[in-house]
C-alpha positions as CSV (number, residue, x, y, z in Angstrom):
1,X,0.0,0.0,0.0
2,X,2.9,2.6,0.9
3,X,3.9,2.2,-3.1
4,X,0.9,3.1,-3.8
5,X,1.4,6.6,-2.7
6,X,4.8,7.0,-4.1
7,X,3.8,5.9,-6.9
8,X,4.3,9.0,-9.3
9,X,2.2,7.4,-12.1
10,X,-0.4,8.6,-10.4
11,X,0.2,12.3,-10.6
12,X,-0.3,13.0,-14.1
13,X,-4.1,12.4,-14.6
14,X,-5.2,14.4,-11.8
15,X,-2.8,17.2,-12.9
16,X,-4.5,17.1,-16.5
17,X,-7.7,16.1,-14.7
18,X,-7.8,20.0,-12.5
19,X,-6.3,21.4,-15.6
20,X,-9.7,20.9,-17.1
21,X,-11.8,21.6,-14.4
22,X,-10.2,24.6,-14.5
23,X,-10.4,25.5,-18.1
24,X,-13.7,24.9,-18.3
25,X,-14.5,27.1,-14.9
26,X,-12.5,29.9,-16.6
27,X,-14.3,29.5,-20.0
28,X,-18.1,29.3,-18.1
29,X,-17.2,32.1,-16.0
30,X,-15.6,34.4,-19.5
31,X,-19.3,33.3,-21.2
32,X,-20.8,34.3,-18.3
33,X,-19.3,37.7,-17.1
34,X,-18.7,39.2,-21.0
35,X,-20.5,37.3,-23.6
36,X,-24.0,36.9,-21.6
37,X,-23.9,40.4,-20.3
38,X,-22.7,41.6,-24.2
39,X,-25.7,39.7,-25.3
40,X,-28.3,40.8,-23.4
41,X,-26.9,44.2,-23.7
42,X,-27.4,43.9,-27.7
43,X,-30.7,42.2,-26.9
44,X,-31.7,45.3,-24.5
45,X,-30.4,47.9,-26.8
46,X,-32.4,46.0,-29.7
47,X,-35.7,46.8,-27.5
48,X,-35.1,50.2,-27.3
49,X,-34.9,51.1,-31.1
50,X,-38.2,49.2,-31.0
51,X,-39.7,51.4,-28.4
52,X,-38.0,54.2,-30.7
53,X,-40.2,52.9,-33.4
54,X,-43.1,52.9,-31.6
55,X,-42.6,56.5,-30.7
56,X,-42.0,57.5,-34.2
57,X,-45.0,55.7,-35.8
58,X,-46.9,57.7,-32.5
59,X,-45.7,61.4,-33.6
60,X,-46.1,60.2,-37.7
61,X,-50.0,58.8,-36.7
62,X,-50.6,62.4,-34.6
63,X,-49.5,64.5,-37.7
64,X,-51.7,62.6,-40.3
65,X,-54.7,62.0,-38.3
66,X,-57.7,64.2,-38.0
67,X,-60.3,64.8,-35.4
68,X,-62.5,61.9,-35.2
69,X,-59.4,59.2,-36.7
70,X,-57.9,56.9,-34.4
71,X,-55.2,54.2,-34.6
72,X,-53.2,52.2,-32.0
73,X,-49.5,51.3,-31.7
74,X,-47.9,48.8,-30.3
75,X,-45.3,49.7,-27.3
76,X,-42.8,46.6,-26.3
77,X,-42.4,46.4,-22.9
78,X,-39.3,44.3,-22.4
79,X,-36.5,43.0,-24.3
80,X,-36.3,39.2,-24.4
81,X,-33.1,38.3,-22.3
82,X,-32.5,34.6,-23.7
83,X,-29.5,32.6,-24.8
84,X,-29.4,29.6,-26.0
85,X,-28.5,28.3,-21.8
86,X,-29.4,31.2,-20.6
87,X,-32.1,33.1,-19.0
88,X,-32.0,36.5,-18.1
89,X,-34.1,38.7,-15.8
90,X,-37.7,39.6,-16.6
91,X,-37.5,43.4,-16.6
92,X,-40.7,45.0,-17.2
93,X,-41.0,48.6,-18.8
94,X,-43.1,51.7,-17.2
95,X,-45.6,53.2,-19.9
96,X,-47.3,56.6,-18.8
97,X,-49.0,59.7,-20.2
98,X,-49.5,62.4,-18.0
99,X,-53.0,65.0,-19.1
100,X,-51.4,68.2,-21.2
101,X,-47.7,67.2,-20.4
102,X,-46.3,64.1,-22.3
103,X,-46.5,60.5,-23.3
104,X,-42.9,58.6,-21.7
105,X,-41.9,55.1,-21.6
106,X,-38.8,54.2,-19.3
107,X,-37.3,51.2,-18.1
108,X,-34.0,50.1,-15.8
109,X,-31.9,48.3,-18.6
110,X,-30.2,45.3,-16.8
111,X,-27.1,45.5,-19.3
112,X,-27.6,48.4,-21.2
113,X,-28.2,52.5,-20.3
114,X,-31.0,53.1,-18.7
115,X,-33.5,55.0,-21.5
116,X,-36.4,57.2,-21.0
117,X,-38.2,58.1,-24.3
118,X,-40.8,60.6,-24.2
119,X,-43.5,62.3,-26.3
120,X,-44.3,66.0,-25.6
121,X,-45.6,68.8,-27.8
122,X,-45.2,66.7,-30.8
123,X,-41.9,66.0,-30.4
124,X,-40.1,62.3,-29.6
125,X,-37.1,62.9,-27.2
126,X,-34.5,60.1,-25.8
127,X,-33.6,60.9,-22.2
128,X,-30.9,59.5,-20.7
129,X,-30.4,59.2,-17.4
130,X,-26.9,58.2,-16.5
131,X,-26.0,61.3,-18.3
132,X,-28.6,63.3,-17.3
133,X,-29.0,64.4,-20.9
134,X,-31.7,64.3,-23.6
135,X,-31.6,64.7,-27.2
136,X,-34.4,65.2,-29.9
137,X,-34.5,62.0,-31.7
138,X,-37.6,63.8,-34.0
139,X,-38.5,67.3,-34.0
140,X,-41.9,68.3,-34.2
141,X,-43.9,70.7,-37.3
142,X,-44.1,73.4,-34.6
143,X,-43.5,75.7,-36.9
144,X,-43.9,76.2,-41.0
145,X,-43.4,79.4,-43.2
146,X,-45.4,79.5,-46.6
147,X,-45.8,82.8,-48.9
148,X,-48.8,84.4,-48.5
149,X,-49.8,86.5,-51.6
150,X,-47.5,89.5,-51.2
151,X,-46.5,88.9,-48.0
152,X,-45.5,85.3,-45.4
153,X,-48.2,82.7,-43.6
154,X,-46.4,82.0,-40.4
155,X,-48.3,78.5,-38.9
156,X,-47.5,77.9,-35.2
157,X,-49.1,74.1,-34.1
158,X,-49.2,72.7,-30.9
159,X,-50.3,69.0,-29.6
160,X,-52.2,68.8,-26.3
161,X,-52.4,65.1,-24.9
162,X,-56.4,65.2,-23.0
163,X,-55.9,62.2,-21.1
164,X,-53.8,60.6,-18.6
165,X,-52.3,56.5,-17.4
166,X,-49.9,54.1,-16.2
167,X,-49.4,50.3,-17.0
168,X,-45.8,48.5,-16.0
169,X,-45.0,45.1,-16.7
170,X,-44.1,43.1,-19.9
171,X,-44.9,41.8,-23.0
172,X,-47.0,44.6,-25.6
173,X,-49.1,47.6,-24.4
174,X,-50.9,49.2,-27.3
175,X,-51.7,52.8,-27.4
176,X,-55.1,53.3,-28.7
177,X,-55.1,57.2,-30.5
178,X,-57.8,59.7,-30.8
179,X,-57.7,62.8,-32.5
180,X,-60.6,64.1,-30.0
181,X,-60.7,68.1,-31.3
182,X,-58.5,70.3,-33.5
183,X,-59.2,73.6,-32.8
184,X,-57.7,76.8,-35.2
185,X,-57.6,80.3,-34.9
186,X,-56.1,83.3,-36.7
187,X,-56.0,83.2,-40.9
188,X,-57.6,80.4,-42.7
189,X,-58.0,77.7,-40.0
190,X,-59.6,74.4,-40.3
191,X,-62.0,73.2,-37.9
192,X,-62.7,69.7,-37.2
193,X,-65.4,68.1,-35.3
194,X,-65.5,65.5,-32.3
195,X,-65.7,61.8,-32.2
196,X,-68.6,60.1,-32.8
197,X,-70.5,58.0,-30.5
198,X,-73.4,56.4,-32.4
199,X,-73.9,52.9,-30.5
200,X,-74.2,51.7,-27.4
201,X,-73.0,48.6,-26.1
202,X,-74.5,45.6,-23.8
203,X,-72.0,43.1,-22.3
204,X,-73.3,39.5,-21.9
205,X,-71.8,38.2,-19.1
206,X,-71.3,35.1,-20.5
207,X,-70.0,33.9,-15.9
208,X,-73.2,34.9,-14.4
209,X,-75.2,32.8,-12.7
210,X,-77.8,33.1,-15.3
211,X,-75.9,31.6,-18.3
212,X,-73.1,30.1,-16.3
213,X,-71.6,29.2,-19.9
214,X,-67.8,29.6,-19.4
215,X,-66.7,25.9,-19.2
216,X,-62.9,25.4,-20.2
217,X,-59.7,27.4,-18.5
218,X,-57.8,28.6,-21.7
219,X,-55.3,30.0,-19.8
220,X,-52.2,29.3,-17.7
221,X,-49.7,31.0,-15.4
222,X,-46.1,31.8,-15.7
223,X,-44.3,29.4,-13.5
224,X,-47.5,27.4,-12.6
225,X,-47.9,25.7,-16.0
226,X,-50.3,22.9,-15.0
227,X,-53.0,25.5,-13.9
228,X,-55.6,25.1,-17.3
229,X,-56.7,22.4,-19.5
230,X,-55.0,23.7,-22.8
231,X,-56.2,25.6,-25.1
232,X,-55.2,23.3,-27.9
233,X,-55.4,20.0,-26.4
234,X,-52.7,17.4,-26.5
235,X,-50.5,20.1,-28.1
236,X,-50.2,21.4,-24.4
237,X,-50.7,25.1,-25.4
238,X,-52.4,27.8,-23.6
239,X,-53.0,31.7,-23.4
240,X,-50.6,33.5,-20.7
241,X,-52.3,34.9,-18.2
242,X,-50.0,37.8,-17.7
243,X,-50.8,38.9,-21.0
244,X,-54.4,38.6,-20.7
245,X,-56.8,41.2,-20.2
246,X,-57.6,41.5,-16.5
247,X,-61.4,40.7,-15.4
248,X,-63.4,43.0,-16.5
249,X,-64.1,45.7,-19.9
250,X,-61.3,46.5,-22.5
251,X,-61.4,46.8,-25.9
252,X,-59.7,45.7,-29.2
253,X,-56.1,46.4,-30.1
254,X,-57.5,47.1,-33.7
255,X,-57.8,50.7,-34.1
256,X,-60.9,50.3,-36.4
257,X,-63.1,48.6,-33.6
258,X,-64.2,50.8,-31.0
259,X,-66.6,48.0,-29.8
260,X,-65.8,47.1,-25.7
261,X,-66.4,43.6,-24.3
262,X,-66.6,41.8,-20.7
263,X,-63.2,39.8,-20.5
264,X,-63.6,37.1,-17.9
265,X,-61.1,36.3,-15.0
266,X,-58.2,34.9,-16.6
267,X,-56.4,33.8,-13.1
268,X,-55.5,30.4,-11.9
269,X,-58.0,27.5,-12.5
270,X,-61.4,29.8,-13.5
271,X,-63.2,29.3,-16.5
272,X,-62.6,31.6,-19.3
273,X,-63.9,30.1,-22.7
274,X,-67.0,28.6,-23.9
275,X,-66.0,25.3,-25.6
276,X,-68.4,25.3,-28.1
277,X,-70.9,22.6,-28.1
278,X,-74.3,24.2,-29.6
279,X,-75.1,26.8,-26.0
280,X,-77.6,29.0,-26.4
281,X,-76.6,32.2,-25.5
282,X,-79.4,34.6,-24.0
283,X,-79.3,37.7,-23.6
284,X,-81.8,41.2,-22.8
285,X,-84.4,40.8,-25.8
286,X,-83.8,43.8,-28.4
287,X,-83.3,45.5,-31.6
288,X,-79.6,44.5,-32.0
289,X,-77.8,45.6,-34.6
290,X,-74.9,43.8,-34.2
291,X,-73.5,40.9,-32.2
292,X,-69.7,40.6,-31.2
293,X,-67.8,38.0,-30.3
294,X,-64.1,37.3,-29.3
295,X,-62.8,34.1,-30.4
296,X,-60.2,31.6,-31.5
297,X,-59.9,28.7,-33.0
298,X,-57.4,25.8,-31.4
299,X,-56.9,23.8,-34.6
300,X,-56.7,25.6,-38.2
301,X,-59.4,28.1,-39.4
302,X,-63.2,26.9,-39.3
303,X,-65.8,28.5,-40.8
304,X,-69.7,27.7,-38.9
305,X,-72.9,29.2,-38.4
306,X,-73.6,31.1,-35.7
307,X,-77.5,31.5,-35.1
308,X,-79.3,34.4,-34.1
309,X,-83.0,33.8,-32.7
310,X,-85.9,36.6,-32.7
311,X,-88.4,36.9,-30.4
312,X,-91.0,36.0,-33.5
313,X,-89.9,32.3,-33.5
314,X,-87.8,33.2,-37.1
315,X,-83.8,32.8,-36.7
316,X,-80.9,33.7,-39.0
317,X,-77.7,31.7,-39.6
318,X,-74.6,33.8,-39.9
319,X,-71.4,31.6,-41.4
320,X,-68.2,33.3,-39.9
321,X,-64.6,32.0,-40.3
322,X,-63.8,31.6,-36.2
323,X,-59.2,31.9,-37.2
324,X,-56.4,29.9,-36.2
325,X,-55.0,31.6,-33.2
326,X,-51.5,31.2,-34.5
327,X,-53.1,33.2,-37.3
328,X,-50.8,35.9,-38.5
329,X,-53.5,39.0,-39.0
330,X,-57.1,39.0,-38.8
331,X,-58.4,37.9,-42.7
332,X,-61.5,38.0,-44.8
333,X,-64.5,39.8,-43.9
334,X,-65.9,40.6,-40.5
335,X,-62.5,40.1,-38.9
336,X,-60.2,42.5,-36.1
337,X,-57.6,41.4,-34.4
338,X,-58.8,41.4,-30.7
339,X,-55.3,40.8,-28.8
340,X,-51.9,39.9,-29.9
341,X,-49.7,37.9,-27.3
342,X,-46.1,37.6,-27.9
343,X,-45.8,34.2,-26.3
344,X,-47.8,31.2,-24.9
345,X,-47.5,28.6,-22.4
346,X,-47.0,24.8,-22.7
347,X,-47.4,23.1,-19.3
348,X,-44.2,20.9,-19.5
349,X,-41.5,23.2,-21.0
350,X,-43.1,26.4,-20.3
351,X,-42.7,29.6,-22.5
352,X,-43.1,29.3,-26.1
353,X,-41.9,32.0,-28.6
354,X,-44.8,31.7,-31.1
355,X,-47.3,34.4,-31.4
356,X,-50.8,33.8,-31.0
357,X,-54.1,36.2,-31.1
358,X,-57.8,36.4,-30.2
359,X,-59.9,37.5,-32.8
360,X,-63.3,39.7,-33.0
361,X,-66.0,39.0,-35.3
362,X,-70.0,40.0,-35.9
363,X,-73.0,39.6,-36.8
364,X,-75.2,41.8,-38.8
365,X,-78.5,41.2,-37.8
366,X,-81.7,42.0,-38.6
367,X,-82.5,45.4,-36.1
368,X,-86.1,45.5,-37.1
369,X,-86.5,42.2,-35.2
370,X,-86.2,41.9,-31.5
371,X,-83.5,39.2,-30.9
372,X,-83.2,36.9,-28.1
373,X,-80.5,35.1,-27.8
374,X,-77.9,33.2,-30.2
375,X,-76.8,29.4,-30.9
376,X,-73.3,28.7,-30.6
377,X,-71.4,26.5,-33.3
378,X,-71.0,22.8,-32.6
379,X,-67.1,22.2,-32.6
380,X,-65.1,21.8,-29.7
381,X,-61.7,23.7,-31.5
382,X,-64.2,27.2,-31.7
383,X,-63.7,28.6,-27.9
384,X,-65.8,32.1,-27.2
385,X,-64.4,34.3,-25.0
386,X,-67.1,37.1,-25.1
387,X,-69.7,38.4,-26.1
388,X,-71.2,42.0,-26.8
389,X,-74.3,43.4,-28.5
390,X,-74.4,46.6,-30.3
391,X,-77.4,48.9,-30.5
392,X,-77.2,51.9,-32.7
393,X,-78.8,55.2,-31.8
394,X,-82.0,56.3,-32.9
395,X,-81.5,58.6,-36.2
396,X,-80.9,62.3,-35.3
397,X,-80.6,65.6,-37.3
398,X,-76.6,66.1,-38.2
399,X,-74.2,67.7,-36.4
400,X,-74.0,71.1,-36.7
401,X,-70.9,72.7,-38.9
402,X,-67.8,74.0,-38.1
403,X,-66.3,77.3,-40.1
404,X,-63.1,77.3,-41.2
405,X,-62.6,80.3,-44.1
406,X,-62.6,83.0,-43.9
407,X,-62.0,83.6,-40.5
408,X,-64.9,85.8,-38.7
409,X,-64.2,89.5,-39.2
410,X,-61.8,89.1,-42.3
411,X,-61.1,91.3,-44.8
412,X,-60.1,90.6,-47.8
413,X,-59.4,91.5,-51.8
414,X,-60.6,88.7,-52.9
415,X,-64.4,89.2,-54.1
416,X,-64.6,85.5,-54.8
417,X,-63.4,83.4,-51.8
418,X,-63.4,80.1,-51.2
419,X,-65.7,79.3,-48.4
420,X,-64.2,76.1,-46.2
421,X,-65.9,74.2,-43.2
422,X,-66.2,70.9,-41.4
423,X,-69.1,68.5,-42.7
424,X,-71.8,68.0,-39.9
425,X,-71.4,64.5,-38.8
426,X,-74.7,62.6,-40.1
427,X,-76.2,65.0,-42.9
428,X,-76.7,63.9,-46.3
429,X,-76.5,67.4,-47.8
430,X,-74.8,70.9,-47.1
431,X,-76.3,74.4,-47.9
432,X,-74.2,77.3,-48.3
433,X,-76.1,80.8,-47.7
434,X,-74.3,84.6,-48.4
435,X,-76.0,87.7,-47.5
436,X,-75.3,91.5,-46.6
437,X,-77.9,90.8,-43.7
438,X,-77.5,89.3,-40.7
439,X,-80.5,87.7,-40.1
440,X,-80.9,86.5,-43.9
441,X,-84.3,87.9,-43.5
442,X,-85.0,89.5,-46.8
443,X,-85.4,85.9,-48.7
444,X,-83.6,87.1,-51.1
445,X,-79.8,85.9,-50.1
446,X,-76.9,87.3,-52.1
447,X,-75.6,83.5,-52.4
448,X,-77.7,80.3,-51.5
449,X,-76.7,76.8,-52.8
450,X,-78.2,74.4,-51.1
451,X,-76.6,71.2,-53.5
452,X,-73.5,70.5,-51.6
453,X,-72.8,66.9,-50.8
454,X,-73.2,65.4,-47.3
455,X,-69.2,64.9,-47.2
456,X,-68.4,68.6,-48.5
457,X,-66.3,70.8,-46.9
458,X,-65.5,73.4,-49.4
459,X,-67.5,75.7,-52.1
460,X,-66.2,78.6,-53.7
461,X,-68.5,81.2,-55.3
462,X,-69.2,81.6,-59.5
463,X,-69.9,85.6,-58.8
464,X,-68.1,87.9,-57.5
465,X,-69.1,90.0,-54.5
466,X,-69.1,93.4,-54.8
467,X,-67.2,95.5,-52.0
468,X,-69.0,95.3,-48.9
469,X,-69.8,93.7,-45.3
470,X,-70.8,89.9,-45.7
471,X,-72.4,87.3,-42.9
472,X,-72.2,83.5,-44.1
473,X,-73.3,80.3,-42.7
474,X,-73.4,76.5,-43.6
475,X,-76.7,74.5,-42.7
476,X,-76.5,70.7,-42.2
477,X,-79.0,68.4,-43.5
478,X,-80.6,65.0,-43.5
479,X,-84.3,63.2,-43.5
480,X,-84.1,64.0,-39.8
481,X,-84.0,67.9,-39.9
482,X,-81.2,71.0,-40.2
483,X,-78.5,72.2,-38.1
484,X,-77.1,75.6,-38.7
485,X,-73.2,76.6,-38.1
486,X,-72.5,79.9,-36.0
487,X,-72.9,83.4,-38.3
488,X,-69.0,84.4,-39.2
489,X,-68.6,88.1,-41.0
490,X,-66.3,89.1,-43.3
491,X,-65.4,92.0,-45.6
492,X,-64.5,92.5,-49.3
493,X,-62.3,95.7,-49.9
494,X,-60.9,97.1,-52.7
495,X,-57.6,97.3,-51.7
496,X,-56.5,95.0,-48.7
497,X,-54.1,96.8,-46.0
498,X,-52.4,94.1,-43.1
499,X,-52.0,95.3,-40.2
500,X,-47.9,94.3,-39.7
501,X,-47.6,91.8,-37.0
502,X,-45.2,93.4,-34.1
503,X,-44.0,89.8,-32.2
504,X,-45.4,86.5,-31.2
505,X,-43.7,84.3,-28.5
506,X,-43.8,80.8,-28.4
507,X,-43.4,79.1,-24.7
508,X,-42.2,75.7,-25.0
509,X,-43.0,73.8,-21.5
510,X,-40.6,71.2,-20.7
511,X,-38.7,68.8,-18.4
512,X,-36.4,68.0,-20.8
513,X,-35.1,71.3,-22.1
514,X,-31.7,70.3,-23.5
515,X,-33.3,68.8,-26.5
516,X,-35.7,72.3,-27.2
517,X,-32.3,74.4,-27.0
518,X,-30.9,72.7,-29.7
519,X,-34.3,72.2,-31.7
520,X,-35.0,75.6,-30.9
521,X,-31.7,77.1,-32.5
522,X,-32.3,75.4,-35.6
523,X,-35.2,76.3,-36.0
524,X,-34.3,79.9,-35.7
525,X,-31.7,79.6,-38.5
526,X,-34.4,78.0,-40.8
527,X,-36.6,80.7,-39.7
528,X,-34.0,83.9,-40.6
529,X,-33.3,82.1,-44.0
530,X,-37.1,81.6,-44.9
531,X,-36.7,85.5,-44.3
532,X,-38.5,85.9,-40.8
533,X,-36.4,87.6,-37.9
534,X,-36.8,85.6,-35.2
535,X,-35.5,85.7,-31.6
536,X,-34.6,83.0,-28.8
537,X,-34.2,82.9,-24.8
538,X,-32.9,79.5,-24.5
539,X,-32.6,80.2,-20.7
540,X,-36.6,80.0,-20.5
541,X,-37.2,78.2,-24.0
542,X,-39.1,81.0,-25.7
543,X,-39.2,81.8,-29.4
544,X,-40.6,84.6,-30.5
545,X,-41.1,85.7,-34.1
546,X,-41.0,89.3,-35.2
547,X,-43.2,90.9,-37.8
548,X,-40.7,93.9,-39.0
549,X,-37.0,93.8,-39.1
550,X,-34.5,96.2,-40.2
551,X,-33.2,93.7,-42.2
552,X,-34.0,93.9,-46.2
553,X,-36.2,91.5,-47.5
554,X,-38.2,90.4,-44.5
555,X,-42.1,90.9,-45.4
556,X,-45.3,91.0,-43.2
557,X,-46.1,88.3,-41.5
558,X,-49.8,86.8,-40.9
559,X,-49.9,84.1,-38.3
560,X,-52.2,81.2,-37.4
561,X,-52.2,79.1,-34.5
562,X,-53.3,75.5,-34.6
563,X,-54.0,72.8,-31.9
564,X,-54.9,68.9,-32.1
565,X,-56.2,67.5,-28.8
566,X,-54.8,64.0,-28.9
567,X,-56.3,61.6,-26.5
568,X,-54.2,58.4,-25.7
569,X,-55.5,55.7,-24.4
570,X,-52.9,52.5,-23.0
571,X,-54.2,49.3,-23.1
């Protein structure tokens, strides 16, 4: 035995042996101190252009839109920190628009800076806060110079956001945009109206003790992936719950649909689909004009009858196309996307990468029938999540009309203007009337056309008007009655004197005023070259635009202001 330790043949394989165990200890721990962190860094930086994006296609969707539009945009709330062995830390973004102020998304990179990107006065600005610095990734159209007959149009615009929110966590939030008013003063403006709200909406709580119809749990929980019976069966797939809508209303991502529903409680082992087997879903009887439904298919796309029953013993059979839910977009007719989730569960391995979706469809029935309730198709791959009917308001008279040119008290040179104004929502006909009176009392109106479309916005007169004091109006119509716009004045003068604008200041309000300085001094340059003499106190981030300047050239400046109120909802 005392050879045995004396023995020096022995030496050799554990010397190679700890060599390796320590090659391989200073290769895991290399991977894992530089080339994880360097990965989820890229992965994390990767995230933020995305969140960029977003941003972007926000401010591009806020220029285009007008007042009664909306759209929705998707917002990525956290990078996806996987290797190929490794997992990192679920870090969840912060999403929040404050009332009149801004629109910002942050988050605490793990590997990479900290960013803050923020949307304020039509601007996108990256803040950064390591360096306490932020820069102005896209400027806003504050400000644009255009000539003006003889002399220069000066258009100052603002965005105001009318609505406030919060949501943290991960996955997608979407922000759902309205356009709610865009309001104009000064030369030439253009008046928009509100958003219509022409339906109202009934919920069918499809958990109630009434109906008591949910009967399969679509849905599992991150870490607890045993909690549900599938969605897809033996597949082993299901809906994340975190991802979900919580219990209770929201509304589709599509921007189209503005159409609410009753989501049911997508937490641990409760119910949250009907498994279609032929229920009867009742509901309040009444003159529906639509029926909504959130659904998904488990296995490929199936097209069924869904059947509405009236209250006189008749029914109609609707065939709808119930999607895939690894369906890429909603297709065909009758189809929104409800939800997009960016991952599902399987109950063995956990989180899967594909992409799956809920989808909305409807149901046009018949609203001079009183309907009572509506058979389910029989196939148990169609799950229903919810269900909503949709009642359209009684007909009304149209909206009354908005002015827009000329301005109320203009005067003018031009003895045949073009007359400009916002359609009233509803009407199937305009009627432009011109008179020297005020109360168009003497029947006999200098200009009355009463054959403009339902959709027009715009007439300009064959005769000319002959020097003098004018009041003009637009009146709104349909089978339902009239509605007549305010009275604006205006003046036609031979020769037409401007009054020369002596300054206009433009306040920017900001917490991030490093970006304005340098947007601000730019646009002062463009400003002096487009031949306007402006000024700038950076210290308090004014600009102020002057209407004479001892410098040759510069001409007389007309201003208007314009404003969109921008509401933004995050769901």
């Amino acid at each position: 035995m005392r050879s045995l330790y004396t023995d020096e043949r022995g030496v050799s394989p554990v010397v190679a042996t700890l060599l390796l165990i320590s090659l391989f200890i200073g290769v895991y721990a290399i991977y894992m101190n530089v080339t994880i962190p360097s990965e989820f860094a890229t992965k994390e930086k990767e995230h933020m252009s995305e969140v960029r994006d977003s941003f972007l296609r926000l401010q591009s969707a806020v220029q285009e839109m007008s007042a009664g539009e909306s759209r929705s945009i998707s917002v990525p709330m956290s990078a996806n920190l996987v290797s190929g062995t490794v997992r990192g830390p679920g870090i969840g973004g912060r999403l929040v628009v404050i009332e009149n102020e801004s629109l910002y998304y942050e988050i605490q990179n793990a590997y990479y800076s900290p960013q803050t990107y923020i949307y304020e006065n039509g601007a996108v600005i990256l803040y950064q806060p390591r360096e306490n610095k932020s820069i102005m990734v896209s400027p806003p159209t504050m400000v644009s110079v255009v000539p003006y007959g003889d002399n220069v149009k000066v258009t100052i615009r603002s965005v105001r956001l009318m609505s406030s929110g919060e949501v943290t966590g991960t996955g997608t939030e979407t922000l759902a945009v309205s356009i709610i008013t865009s309001e104009t003063s000064g030369g030439n403006p253009n008046g928009v109206s509100g958003m219509p709200g022409d339906s109202t909406y009934t919920h069918v709580d499809l958990s109630s003790s009434g109906l008591n119809l949910l009967n399969f749990d679509g849905t599992s929980t991150e870490g607890v992936w045993t909690d549900t019976e599938n969605f897809n069966g033996g597949w082993g797939h299901s809906f994340p719950t975190e991802e979900m809508p919580s219990a209770g209303e929201f509304i589709c991502e599509d921007a189209s649909c503005s159409v609410t529903f009753l989501a049911p409680d997508p937490t641990g082992t409760a119910k949250n689909f009907i498994k279609c087997s032929a229920e009867t879903v009742d509901f309040t009887d009444g003159e529906y004009d639509k029926i909504h439904i959130i659904a998904a298919s488990n296995y490929g796309d199936i097209t069924k009858d869904f059947t509405v029953n009236y209250t006189d013993e008749t029914s109609t059979d609707f065939s709808r196309t119930v999607e895939a839910w690894e369906e890429a977009v909603a297709g065909g007719d009758y189809h929104h996307t409800a939800k997009t989730f960016t991952h599902r569960h399987h109950y063995t391995t956990g989180n899967d990468s594909a992409t799956v979706r809920l989808f909305h469809i409807w149901l046009d029935t018949d609203e001079t029938k009183t309907a009572t309730s509506m058979d389910l198709p029989t196939d148990v791959n169609i799950k229903v999540m919810a269900v909503t009917l949709e009642e359209a308001a009684a007909a009304q008279p149209p909206d009354k009309p908005t002015l827009s040119s000329p301005s109320d008290g203009t005067t003018t040179n031009d003895n045949t203007p073009a007359f400009t104004w916002t359609a009233g929502s509803g009407a199937t006909s305009h009627r432009l009337v011109i008179d020297n009176d005020p109360d168009f009392a003497d029947e006999e109106n200098i200009y009355d056309n009463a054959n403009l479309g339902g959709s027009a916005t715009s007439c300009t007169i064959e005769n000319e008007l002959p020097y003098d004091n004018y009041y003009w109006k637009v009146i709104a119509v349909n089978a339902q009655g009239e509605n007549e716009s305010d009275v604006w004045t205006f003046e036609v003068v031979e020769e037409l004197v401007e009054e020369l604008l002596e300054k206009v200041t433009i306040v920017i309000q900001s917490n991030y005023p490093d970006a304005w300085r340098d947007y601000l001094v730019g646009l002062v340059e463009q400003l002096r070259d487009d031949g306007i003499y402006a000024t700038i106190d950076l210290q308090n981030l004014q600009l102020t635009v002057h209407g004479e300047s001892t410098d040759p050239g510069v001409k007389d400046i007309y201003v208007v202001r314009e404003s969109k109120d921008v509401s933004i909802a995050i769901s």
